[in-house]
C-alpha positions as CSV (number, residue, x, y, z in Angstrom):
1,X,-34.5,43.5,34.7
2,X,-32.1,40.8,35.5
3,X,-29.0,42.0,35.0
4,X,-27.0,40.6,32.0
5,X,-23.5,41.3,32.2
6,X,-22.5,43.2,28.3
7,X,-18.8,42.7,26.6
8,X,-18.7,45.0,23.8
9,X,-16.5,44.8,20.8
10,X,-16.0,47.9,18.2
11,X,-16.3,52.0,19.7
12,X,-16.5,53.0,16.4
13,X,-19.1,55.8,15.1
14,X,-22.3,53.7,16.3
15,X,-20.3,51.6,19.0
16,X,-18.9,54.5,21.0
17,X,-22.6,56.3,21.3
18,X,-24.5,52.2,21.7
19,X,-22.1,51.7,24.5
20,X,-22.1,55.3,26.2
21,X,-26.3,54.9,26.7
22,X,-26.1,51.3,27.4
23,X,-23.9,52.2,30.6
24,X,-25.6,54.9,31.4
25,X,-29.5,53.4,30.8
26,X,-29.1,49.9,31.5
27,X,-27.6,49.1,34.5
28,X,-25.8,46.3,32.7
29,X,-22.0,45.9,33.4
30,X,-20.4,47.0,30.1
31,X,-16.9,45.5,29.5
32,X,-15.3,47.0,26.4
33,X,-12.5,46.5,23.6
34,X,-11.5,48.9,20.7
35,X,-7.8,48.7,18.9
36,X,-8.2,52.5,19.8
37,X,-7.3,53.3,23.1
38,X,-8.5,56.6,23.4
39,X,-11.8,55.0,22.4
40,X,-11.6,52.7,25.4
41,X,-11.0,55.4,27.6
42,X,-13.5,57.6,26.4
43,X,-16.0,54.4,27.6
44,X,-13.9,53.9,30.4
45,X,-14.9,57.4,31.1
46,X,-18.7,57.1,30.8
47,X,-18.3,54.4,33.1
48,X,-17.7,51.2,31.5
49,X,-14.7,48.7,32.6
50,X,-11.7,47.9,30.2
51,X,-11.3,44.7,28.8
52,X,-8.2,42.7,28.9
53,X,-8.6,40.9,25.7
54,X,-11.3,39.9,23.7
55,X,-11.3,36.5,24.5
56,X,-11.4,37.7,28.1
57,X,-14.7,39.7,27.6
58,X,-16.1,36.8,25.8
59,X,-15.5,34.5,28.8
60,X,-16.8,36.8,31.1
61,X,-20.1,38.5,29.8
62,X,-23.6,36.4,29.2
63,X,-24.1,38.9,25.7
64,X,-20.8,39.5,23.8
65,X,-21.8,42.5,21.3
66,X,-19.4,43.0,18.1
67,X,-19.9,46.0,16.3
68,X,-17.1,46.3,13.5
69,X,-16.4,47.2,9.8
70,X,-16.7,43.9,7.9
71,X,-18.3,40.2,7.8
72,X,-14.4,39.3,7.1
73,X,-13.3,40.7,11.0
74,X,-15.8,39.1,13.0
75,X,-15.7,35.9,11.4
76,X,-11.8,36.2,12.0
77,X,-12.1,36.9,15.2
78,X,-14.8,34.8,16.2
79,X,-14.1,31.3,14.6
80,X,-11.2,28.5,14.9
81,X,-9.7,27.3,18.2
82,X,-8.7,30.7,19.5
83,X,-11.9,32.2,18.3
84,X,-14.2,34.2,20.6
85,X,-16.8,31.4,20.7
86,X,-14.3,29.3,22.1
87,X,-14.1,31.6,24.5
88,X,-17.8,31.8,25.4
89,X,-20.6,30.6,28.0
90,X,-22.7,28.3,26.6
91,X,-26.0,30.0,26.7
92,X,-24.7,33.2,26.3
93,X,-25.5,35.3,23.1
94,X,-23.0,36.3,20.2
95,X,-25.1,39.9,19.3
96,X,-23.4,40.6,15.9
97,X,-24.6,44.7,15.5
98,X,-22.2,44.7,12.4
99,X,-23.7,45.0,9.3
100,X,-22.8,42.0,7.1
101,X,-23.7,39.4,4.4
102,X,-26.6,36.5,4.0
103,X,-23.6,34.3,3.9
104,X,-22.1,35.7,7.2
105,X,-25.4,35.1,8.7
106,X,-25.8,31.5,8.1
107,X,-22.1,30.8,8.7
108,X,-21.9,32.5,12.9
109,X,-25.3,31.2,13.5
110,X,-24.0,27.6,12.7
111,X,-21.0,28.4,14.5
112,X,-22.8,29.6,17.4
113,X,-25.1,26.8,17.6
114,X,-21.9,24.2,17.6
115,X,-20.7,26.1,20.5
116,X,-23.9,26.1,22.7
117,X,-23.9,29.7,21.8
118,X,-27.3,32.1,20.7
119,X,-26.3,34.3,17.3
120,X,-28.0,37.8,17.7
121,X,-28.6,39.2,14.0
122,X,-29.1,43.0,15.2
123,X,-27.8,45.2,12.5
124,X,-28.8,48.8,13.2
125,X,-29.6,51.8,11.0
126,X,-29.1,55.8,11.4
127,X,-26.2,57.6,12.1
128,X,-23.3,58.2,14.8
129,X,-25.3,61.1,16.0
130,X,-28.4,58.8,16.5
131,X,-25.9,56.5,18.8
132,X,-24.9,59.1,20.3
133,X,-28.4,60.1,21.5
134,X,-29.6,56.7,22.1
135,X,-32.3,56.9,19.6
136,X,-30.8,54.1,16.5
137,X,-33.0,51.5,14.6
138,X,-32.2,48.1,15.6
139,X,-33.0,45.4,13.0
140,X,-33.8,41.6,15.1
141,X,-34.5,38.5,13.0
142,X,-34.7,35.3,14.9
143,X,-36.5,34.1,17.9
144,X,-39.0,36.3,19.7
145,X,-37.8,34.5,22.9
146,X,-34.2,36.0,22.2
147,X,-35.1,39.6,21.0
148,X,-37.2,39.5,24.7
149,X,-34.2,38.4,26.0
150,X,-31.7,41.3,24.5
151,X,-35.0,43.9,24.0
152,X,-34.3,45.7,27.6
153,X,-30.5,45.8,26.4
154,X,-31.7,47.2,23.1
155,X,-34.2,49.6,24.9
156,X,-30.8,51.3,26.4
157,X,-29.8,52.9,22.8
158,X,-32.9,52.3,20.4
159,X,-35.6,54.2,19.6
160,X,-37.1,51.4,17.2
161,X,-36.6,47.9,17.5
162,X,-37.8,46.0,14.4
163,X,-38.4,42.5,14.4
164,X,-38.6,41.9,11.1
165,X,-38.8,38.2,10.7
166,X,-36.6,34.8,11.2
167,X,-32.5,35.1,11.2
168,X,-31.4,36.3,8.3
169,X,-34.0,38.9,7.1
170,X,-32.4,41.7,9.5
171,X,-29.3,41.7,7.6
172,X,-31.1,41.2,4.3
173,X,-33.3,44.0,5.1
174,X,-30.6,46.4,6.1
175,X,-28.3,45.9,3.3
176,X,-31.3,46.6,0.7
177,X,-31.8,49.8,2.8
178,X,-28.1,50.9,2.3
179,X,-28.1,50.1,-0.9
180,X,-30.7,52.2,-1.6
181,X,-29.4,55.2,0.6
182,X,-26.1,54.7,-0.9
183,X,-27.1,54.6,-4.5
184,X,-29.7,57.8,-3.5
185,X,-25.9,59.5,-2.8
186,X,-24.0,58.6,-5.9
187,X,-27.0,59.6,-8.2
188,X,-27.5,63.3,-6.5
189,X,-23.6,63.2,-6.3
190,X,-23.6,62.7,-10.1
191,X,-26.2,65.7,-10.8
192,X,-24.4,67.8,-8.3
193,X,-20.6,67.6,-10.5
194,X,-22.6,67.7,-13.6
195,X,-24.9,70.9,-12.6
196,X,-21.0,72.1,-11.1
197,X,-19.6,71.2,-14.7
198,X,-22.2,73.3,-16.7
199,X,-22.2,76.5,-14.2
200,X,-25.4,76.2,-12.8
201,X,-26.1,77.9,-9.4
202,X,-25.8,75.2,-6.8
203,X,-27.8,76.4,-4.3
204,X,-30.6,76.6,-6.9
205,X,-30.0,73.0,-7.5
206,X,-30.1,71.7,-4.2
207,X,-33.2,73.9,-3.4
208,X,-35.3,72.6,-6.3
209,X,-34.1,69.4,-6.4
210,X,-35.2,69.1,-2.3
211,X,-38.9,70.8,-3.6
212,X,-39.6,68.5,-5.8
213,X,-39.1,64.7,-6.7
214,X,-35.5,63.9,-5.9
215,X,-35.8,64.9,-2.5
216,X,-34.5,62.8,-0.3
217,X,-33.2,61.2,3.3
218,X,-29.9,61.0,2.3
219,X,-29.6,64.4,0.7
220,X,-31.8,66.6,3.6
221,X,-28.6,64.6,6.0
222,X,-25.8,65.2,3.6
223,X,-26.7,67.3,0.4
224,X,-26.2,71.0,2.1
225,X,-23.0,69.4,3.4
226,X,-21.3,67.9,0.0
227,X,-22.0,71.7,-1.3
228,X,-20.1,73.1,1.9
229,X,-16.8,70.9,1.1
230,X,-17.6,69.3,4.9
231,X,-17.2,65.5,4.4
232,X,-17.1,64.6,7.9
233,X,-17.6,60.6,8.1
234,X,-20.9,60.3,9.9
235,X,-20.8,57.6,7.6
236,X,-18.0,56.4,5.5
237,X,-17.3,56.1,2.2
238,X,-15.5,53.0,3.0
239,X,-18.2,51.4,4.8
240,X,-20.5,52.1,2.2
241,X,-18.6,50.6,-0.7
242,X,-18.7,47.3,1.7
243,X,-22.5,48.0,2.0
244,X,-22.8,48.0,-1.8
245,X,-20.3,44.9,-2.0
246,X,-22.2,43.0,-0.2
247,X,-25.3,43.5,-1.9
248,X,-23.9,43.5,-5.3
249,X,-22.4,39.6,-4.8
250,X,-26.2,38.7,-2.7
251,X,-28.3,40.0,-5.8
252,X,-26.1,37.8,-8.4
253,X,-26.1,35.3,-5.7
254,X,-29.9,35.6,-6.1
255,X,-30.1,35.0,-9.4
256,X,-31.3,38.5,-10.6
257,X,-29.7,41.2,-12.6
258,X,-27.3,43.8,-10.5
259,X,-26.5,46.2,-13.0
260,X,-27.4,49.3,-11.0
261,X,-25.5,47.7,-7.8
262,X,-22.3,46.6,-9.8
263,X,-22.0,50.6,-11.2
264,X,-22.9,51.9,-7.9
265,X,-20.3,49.8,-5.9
266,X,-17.7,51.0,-8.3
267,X,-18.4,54.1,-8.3
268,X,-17.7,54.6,-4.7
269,X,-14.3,51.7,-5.3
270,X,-13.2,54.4,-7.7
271,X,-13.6,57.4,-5.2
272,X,-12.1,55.0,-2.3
273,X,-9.0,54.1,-4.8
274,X,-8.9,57.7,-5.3
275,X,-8.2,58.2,-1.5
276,X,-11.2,59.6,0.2
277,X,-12.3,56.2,1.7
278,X,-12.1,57.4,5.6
279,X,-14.2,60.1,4.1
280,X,-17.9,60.5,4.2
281,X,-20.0,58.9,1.8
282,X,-20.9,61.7,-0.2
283,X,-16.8,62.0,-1.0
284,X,-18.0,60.0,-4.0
285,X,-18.3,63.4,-5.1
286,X,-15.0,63.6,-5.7
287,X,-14.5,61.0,-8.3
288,X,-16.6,62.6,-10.9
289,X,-15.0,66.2,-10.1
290,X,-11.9,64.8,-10.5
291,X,-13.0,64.1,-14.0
292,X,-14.7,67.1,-14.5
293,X,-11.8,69.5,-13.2
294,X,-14.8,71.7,-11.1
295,X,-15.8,71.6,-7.6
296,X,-19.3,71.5,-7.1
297,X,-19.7,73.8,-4.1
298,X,-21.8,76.7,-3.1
299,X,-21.0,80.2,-4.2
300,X,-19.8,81.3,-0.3
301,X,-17.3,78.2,-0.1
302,X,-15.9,79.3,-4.0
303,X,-15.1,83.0,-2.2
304,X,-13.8,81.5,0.9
C-alpha cells in the first residue's frame, strides 16, 4: 500500500487497542495524542511517535483519526480559527471513529469540505477487548472511493468493515444499535434488582433467562458479570447515557414517539447522577438497588 501517514486523537478503551494494531499491522506512521500521558506512552511503547500538539498532528498526517467521548469535543476541537482543520492538508481525511449525532455529521462534513478536507464517518462497534485484538466492526458511510482509500488502514484493526450507505447512515446505524444494546441492559438490569428484591435465586435467573427468550448479546458479555459485583468499564455507563442522548433528541428530531428512549436515557442519567458514571454500563444496576435496599448478586459474592 502507499503509505499514508496516521495522526491519532483519543487512546481511550477502543483508541489504545485501534492504534496498538494499526502500528503494528499497517506500516503506517502513527503519530498520537491523549490528555493521558501514560496513554501516550503506552503507544509510544508499541511503537508509535508522540505528538506535540494536536494541531501539530493535524498538520503533519494525510488521515487525522479522532476517537473521543462526545460530538461536543471534537467539534471543539476541530472548528474555529485554531481548530484542527485549520490545521490540516487539503486532501487529507478528518476520520471521526467517535460515535456521535446526525447533526454532528452534517455539521464536520461541511466543515471539512470548506477546508479542502475529506470527513471519514467510521464509527465502530464491539468492545475494548475487540480493539485490543484487532478484530472491531467499523461502520463507513460515504464514498466508496474514500473507504478504498482508508479500507487498508481499517484492515489494520477490523474484522468487519461495513459500508453501509452515503455519510450519515454509519452514525445513524450505530446509534440505533447502541440504543438497542443499551436498553437490552437496563431492561435485564431491571429484572435482575426485582428477581434480587423478591429473593429469587440469581443464578437461576440468569440461567433461564439465557435459555430462553431474553437471551441476549449484551447479557452473555455482561450479565454473569453484573451478578459477580465486577463493573469493570469495557464500556461505560457514561458513554452509554451519551449513546441514548443522542438518540433520544434524533428520534424526536424525527418526528416519532421516543418514549422508550427518553426512560431509558434517564435511567442510566439517574445511575450516572448517582456516581457510577466511569462505571460499566450495567452499573445502571445500581440505581434501582439503591431503591430497593438489596444487591442483586450471586449467592458466592453474598458469602464473600
Amino acid at each position: 500500500m502507499s503509505k499514508e501517514k496516521v495522526g491519532f486523537v483519543g487512546l481511550g478503551g477502543m483508541g489504545s487497542g485501534v492504534v496498538k494494531n494499526l502500528v503494528a499491522r499497517s506500516g503506517c506512521p502513527v503519530t498520537v495524542f491523549d490528555l493521558d500521558d501514560g496513554k501516550v506512552e503506552a503507544a509510544v511503547n508499541n511503537g508509535a511517535e508522540r505528538g506535540k500538539s494536536i494541531n501539530d498532528i493535524a498538520a503533519n498526517c494525510s488521515i487525522f483519526a479522532i476517537c473521543v467521548t462526545t460530538a461536543e469535543v471534537v467539534q471543539e476541537l476541530s472548528l474555529g480559527p485554531n481548530g484542527v482543520l485549520s490545521a490540516m492538508q487539503k486532501g487529507s481525511v478528518f476520520l471521526d471513529h467517535t460515535t456521535v449525532s446526525p447533526e454532528h455529521v452534517d455539521v464536520m462534513s461541511t466543515a471539512c469540505a470548506e477546508h479542502g478536507v475529506l470527513y471519514a464517518e467510521a464509527p465502530m462497534t464491539r468492545t475494548p477487548i475487540h480493539a485490543q485484538r484487532g478484530e472491531v466492526n467499523v461502520l463507513f458511510g460515504g464514498e466508496e472511493s474514500l473507504l478504498e482509500r482508508l479500507r487498508p488502514v481499517f484492515d489494520a484493526y477490523a474484522e468487519n468493515i461495513f459500508h453501509v450507505g452515503p455519510i450519515g447512515h454509519a452514525t445513524r446505524l450505530k446509534l440505533i444499535h447502541n440504543y438497542i444494546a443499551f436498553a437490552n441492559v437496563a431492561s435485564w438490569c431491571e429484572g435482575f434488582a426485582l428477581a434480587a428484591r423478591e429473593g429469587l435465586d440469581m443464578s437461576k435467573v440468569i440461567g433461564i433467562i439465557s435459555a430462553a427468550g431474553g437471551k441476549s448479546g449484551m447479557m452473555d458479555l455482561y450479565g454473569e458479570a453484573t451478578l459477580k459485583r465486577d463493573f469493570t468499564p469495557h464500556m461505560s455507563l457514561s458513554n452509554a447515557q451519551k449513546d441514548v442522548r443522542y438518540y433520544a433528541e434524533w428520534i424526536e428530531q424525527a418526528g416519532l414517539p421516543g418514549f422508550m428512549a427518553q426512560t431509558v436515557h434517564q435511567t442510566y442519567a439517574l445511575a450516572s447522577i448517582m456516581g457510577h458514571g466511569d462505571e460499566g454500563c450495567s452499573a445502571v444496576i445500581k440505581a434501582y438497588e439503591s431503591l430497593s435496599g438489596v444487591e442483586a448478586c450471586l449467592e458466592d459474592e453474598k458469602q464473600s
